[in-house]
C-alpha positions, 0 to 999 in steps of 0.5 A: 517497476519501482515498488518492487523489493528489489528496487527498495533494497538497491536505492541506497547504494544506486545513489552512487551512480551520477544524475544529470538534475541541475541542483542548487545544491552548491550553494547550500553547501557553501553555506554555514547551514551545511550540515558537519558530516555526521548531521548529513548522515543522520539526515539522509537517514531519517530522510530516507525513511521519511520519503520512501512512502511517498516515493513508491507512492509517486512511482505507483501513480506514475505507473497506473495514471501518467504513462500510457505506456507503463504496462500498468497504465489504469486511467487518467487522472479523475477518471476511474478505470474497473478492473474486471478481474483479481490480481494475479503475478502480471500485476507487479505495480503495486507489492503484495497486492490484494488478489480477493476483490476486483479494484477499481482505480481513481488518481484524483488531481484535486488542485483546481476544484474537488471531486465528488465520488458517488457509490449505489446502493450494494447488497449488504451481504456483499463486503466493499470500500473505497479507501481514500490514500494521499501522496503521503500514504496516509489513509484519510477516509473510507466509504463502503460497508463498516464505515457508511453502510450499504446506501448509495450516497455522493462524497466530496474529496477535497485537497488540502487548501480547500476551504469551501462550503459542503454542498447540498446532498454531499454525505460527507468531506474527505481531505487530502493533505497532498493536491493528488490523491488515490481512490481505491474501490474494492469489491467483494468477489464471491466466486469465479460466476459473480464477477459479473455482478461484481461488474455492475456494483462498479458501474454503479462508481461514479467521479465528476469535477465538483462544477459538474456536480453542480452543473457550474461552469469549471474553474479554469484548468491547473497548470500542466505538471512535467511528471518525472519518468520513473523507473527502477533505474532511475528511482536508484539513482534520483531517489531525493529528487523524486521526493523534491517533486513530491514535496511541492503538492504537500503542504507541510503539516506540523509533524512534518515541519521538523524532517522538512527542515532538516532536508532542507538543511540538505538541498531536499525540499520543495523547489529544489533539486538534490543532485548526488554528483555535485556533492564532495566525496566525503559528503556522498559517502556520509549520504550512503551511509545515512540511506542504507542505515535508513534503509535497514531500520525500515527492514527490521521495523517490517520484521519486528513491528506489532507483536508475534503470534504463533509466527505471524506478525500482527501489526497496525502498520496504517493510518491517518495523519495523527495516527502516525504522528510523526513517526514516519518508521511506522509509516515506511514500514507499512509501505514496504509491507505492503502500502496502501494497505488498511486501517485496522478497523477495515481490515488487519493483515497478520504476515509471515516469513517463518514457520511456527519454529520461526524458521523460514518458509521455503518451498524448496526445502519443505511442505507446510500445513495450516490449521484452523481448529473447529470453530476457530476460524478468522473471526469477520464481519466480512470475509478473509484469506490467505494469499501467498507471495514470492519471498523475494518479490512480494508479488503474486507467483505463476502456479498450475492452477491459477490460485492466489489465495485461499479465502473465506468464500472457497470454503463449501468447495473445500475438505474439512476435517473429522474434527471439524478443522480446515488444514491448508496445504502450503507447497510447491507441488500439488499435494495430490487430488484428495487435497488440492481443493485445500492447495495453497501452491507456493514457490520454489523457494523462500515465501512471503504470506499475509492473512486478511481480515476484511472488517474484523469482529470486535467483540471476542473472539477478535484479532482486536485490539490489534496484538492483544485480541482473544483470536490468534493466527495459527501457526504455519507447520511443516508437514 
């Protein structure tokens, strides 16, 4: 699968291996805008982690709304397909996934006319949002409980030339700066016997064209797109041809004018085609470099961004187009954290891949233990968790006892302390029945962990401002 670590560590050096895409790329080489070799490095590493996100992205969409035949297929585009249960380690389309709330899934393809997203009315007491990502991954709008309340209402997602009035009885406008664009529904799951209320918010989710919002005759349809078939074999060696494709439903913005014509500068961009086996041997080698160099700066961004606590990295990886502002580390480094990830006034994510020695976790070496003292819990308006990965995949691990996560809503089902605290059992094997209601089951080997905190309290004690909050993580011990 495209999104797999694997797949983010092997493109650079897959790119040796000649494609078949017809380039026009001769002719800019030939050209005096060819850049010398050391420009071509320092663009394709800049390139690189330019168009990483908006690959996984591609990769990801083509799995969930383009291929049928995908294993991960969802639903076609403009049409939402719930999901009745939470992710487990069969769903490794997306890294890191969230295992505490049902999605629901909508691709929109918003080239001939918007869509009107409409939502019920939800119990308040019951946490969910729809976050709105575009093909750059930026998060431009959310509905659901912190940022609309709990109402039911009609919102319209627009593409990123539409210039039309608001209609009547639409809340709000949302717009994408990419012509197709993810609608990620989340739902608060209580426990195991709600999912079938959980069912009946989702049924409560709703998509139409804007014509049939308004019971107009359609605009006739967009032409039809030859999706690129993307696989982890192919992305390795297609990478930029990949962002070429991309590229052309994104109009630039003016943080992007810069990086676009530097690939340009290449043969990458919109209406073009970069093929690796047309380049000259020396020109390959400076384009390897350059995505391995890119490559390793998005690894340590991820390793080192925001500030550590106690072990854990707290960052705010996510965001909107100014957000970012043209610092596209930023942004490539939260997608390979875990993209599609939220804002940080929706939900912040400490992570992990060390203990509070700073060591690295690892359940084949040791047990670990998390405490939370007495009244020091994750401070939420919502709820949070604690979900366990495979070190080496980011992806959910198969366990005897089918748990993913621990989280906020397990907590009348679990043991406490005489003090008061909650001490979570972090280990392979079962730390035995007088404490496997606390078992957070890891894996045979090096661990990957991420708090949430869904809507996170402002006021103190807080994990906000992200880094610089009165509330701090606890560190992972071994036990």
């Amino acid at each position: 699968m495209l999104t797999k670590r694997t797949l983010l560590r092997s493109a650079a050096m897959g790119a040796l291996v000649a494609t078949t895409v017809k380039s026009t790329l001769a002719n800019a080489k030939s050209s005096a805008d060819w850049p010398s070799l050391i420009e071509a490095k320092d663009i394709a590493e800049e390139g690189f982690i330019y168009g990483l996100p908006i690959v996984l992205n591609y990769g990801t969409m083509y799995e969930f709304a383009v291929d049928r035949k995908s294993g991960q297929f969802k639903a076609p585009f403009n049409q939402i397909k719930n999901l009745s249960h939470v992710s487990t380690y069969k769903d490794t389309a997306v890294v890191t996934p969230n295992s505490d709330t049902p999605y629901s899934i909508l691709w929109v393809d918003l080239r001939a006319e918007p869509m009107v997203v409409s939502v019920p009315p939800v119990d308040p007491k019951r946490y969910y949002s729809v976050q709105l990502i575009d093909g750059n991954t930026f998060n431009y709008g959310y509905i659901g409980s912190r940022a609309t309340g709990s109402g039911a209402g009609d919102y319209m997602v627009v593409g990123p030339e539409w210039k039309g009035a608001t209609p009547a009885g639409v809340k709000k406008v949302f717009q994408s700066t990419t012509q197709f664009s993810f609608v990620l529904f989340r739902t608060q799951l209580f426990d195991p016997g709600d999912i079938d209320n959980v069912m009946k918010v989702q049924a409560g989710y709703k998509a139409q064209p804007l014509s049939a919002y308004l019971k107009q005759p359609a605009p006739s349809a967009p032409p039809p797109v030859n999706f690129p078939k993307i696989d982890k074999e192919l992305a390795k060696k297609n990478f930029f041809a990949y962002l070429d494709f991309c590229l052309q439903f994104a109009p630039a913005l003016e943080s992007e004018k810069d990086i676009r014509a530097k690939l340009a500068r290449i043969g990458i961009g919109p209406g073009k085609t970069f093929s690796f086996k047309d380049l000259p041997l020396e020109h390959k080698a400076e384009i390897l470099v350059g995505m391995k160099q890119g490559e390793r700066k998005v690894d340590e961004a991820v390793a080192k961004g925001g500030v550590s606590l106690n072990g854990w990295q707290v960052n705010s990886f996510f965001g909107d187009a100014q957000f970012y502002n043209g610092d596209w580390l930023k942004r490539a480094a939260g997608a390979q954290a875990g993209i599609y990830g939220n804002d940080s006034v929706e939900a912040v994510y400490p992570l992990t891949r060390v203990d509070d020695d700073g060591k690295p976790l690892d359940g084949s070496k040791h047990n670990y233990t998390l405490t939370f003292a007495a009244d020091q819990l994750p401070p939420v308006n919502a709820f949070w968790s604690v979900t366990m990965y495979d070190g080496k995949t980011q992806l959910l691990i198969k366990n005897p006892v089918d748990r993913y996560l621990i989280n906020s809503p397990m907590l009348p089902g679990m043991k406490k302390s005489a003090d008061g605290s909650l001490t979570l059992y972090i280990q392979h094997k079962s730390p035995g029945a007088e404490r496997e209601s606390n078992w957070l089951p890891a894996p045979n080997g090096p661990i990957y962990t991420v708090m949430r905190l869904y809507w996170p309290k402002t006021e103190a004690p807080s994990i906000l401002p992200v880094g610089k909050g009165t509330w701090q993580p606890p560190g992972i011990h071994v036990a």
